[in-house]
C-alpha positions in Angstrom: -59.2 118.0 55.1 -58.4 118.5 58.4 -56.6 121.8 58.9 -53.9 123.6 60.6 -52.5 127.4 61.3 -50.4 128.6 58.5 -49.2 131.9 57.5 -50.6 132.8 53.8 -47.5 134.2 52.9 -45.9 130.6 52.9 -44.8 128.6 50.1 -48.0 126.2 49.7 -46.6 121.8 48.7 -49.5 119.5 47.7 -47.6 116.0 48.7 -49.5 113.4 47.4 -48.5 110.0 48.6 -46.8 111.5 52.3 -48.4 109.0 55.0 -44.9 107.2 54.8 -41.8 106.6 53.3 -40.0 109.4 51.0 -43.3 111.2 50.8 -43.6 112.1 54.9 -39.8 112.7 54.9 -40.4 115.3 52.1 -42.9 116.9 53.9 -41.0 117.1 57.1 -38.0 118.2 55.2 -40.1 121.3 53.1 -42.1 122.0 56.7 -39.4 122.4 58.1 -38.0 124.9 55.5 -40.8 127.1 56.0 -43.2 125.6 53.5 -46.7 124.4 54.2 -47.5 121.2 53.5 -50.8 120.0 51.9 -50.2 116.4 52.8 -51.8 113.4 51.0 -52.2 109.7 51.9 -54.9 107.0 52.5 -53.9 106.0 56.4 -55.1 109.1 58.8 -53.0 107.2 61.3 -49.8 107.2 59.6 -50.6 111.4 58.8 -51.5 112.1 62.1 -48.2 111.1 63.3 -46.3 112.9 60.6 -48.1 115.9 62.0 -47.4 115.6 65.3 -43.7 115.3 64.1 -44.1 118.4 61.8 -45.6 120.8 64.5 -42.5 119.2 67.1 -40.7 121.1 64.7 -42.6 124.4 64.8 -44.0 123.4 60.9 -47.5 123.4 59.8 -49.5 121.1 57.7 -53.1 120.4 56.4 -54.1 117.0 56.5 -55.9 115.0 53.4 -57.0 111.4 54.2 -58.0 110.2 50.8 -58.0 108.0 48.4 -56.1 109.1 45.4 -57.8 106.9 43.1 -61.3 109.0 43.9 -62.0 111.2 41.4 -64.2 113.1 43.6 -62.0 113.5 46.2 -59.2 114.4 44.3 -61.3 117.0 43.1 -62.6 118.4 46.1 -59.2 118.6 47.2 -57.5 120.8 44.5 -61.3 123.1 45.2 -60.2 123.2 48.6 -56.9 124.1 48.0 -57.9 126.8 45.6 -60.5 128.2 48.3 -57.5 128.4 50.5 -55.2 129.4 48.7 -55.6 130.4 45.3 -52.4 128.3 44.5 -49.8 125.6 44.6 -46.1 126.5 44.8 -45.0 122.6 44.6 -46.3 119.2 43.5 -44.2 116.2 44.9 -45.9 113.2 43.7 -44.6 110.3 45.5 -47.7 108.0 45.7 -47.3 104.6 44.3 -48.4 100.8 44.7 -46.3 97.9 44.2 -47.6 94.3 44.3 -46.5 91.3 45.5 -43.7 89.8 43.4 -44.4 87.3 40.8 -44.1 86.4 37.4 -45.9 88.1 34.8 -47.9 84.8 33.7 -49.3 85.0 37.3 -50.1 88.8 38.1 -53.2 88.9 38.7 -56.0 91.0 37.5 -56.7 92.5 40.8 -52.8 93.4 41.5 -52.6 94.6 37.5 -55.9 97.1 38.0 -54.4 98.8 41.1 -50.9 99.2 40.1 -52.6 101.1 37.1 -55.5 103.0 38.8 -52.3 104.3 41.4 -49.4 104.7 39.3 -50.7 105.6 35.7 -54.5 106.6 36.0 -54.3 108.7 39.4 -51.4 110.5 37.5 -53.0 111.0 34.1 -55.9 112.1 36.2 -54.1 114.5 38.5 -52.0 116.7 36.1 -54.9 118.5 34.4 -56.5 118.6 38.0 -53.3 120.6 39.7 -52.3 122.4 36.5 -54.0 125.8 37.0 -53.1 125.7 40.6 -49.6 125.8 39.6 -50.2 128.2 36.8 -51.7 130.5 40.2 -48.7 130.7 42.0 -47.1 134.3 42.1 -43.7 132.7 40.8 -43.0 129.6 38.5 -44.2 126.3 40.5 -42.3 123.2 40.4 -43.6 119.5 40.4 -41.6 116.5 41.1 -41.8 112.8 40.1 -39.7 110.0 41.4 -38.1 107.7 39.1 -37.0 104.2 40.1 -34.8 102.6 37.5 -33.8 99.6 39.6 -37.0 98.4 39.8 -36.9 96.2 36.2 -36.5 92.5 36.1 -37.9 89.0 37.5 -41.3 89.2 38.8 -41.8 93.1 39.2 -43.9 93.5 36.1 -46.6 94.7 37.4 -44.4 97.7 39.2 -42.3 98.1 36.5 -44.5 98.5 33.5 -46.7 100.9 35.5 -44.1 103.1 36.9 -42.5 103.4 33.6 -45.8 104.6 32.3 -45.9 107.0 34.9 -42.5 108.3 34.0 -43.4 108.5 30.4 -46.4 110.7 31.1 -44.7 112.8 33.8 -41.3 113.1 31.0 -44.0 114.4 27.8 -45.3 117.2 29.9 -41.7 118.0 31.5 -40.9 118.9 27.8 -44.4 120.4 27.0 -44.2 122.6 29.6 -40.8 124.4 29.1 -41.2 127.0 28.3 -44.7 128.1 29.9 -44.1 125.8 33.5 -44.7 124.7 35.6 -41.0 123.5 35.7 -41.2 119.4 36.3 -38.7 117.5 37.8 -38.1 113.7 37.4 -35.3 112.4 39.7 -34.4 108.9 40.1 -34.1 108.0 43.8 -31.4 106.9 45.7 -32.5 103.4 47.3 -34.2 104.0 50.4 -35.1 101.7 53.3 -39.2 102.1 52.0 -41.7 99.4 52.2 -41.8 99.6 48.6 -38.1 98.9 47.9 -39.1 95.5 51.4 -41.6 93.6 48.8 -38.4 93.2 45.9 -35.9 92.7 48.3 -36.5 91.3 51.2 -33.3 89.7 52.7 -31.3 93.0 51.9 -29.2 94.5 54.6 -31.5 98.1 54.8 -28.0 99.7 57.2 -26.6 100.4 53.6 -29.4 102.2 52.1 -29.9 106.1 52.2 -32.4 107.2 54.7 -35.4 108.6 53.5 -34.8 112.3 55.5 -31.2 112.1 53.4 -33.0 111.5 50.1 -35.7 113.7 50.9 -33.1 117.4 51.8 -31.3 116.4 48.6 -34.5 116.7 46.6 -35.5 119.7 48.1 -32.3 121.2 47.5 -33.3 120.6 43.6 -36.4 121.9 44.1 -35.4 125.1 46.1 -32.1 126.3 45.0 
């Protein structure tokens, strides 16, 4: 992880999934707030520039350019955090894959693997990983899932059956954590202009979709009030 100046009595967000999309407009939005962003994604391009927008706005983040489908990693990572900071205030899990369209009696095996090592493993994984980090924070920690219940239908299979999986997963420890936290959010997304939402429709007019930064201040509005 590549690291920045931050003031330990900040609120501490691991973002995993933030290189693009809701994910870095979540991080900008909770930067921007005052939080510190622990911020997630496979392209240290794409961070890099999120960065340089966060600290244009007097924020502060800590870059991790990883693979979320590395066990290792993933595990260094909470270690580092816990080094650092003994704690996680916030999970926003926004990390995802979605394949090319196509019927299920074509998906193939290599498109099927990664929408499950990403969106089902890589969660199933990560839960017991960021757990006692969130069961560190001074007050009750919050983690958030995204839902997207528009993507079912023709040729998003693939997508669909793994993201409901995810949801699934995320929705049994929402309920087995109630009463002991952390307290987990699942909130289906307004429809953004992401590159996810480009591969299942790709002649749509994007002027009539809510922009990410939008999406991303009413989330943290759930999240923080």
């Amino acid at each position: 992880m590549s690291k920045t100046d931050t003031n330990d009595r900040q609120k501490i967000a691991l973002i995993t999934g933030a290189s693009r999309g809701l994910g870095a407009a979540m991080a900008e939005t909770l930067t921007a707030q005052g939080w510190h962003v622990v911020a997630l994604g496979r392209t240290l391009g794409a961070l890099e520039e999120l960065d340089d927008r966060i600290k244009a706005k007097g924020g502060s983040a800590t870059l991790a350019a990883m693979d979320i489908t590395q066990d290792d990693a993933m595990r260094h990572l909470c270690r580092d955090i816990h080094d650092r900071w003994g704690h996680l205030d916030l999970w926003v899990h926004t990390a995802i894959h979605a394949p090319p369209m196509t019927p299920a009696d074509h998906i193939t095996l290599k498109d099927w693997d990664k929408c499950v090592a990403i969106n089902m493993r890589a969660t199933g994984f990560l839960i017991p990983m960021v757990t006692p980090l969130l069961a560190a924070a001074p007050e009750r920690a919050s983690v958030l899932f995204v839902d997207d219940p528009a993507a079912q239908g023709k040729f998003m299979g693939a997508y669909a059956a793994s993201k409901s999986a995810q949801i699934a997963l995320a929705r049994a420890w929402q309920l087995e954590s109630a009463k002991t936290g952390p307290r987990v959010l699942i909130e289906a997304a307004s429809p953004m202009p992401t590159g996810t939402r480009a591969r299942f429709y790709p002649g749509e007019n994007r002027d009539s979709l809510t922009p990410c930064r939008e999406e991303a201040a009413r989330l943290a509005s759930l999240i923080t009030g």
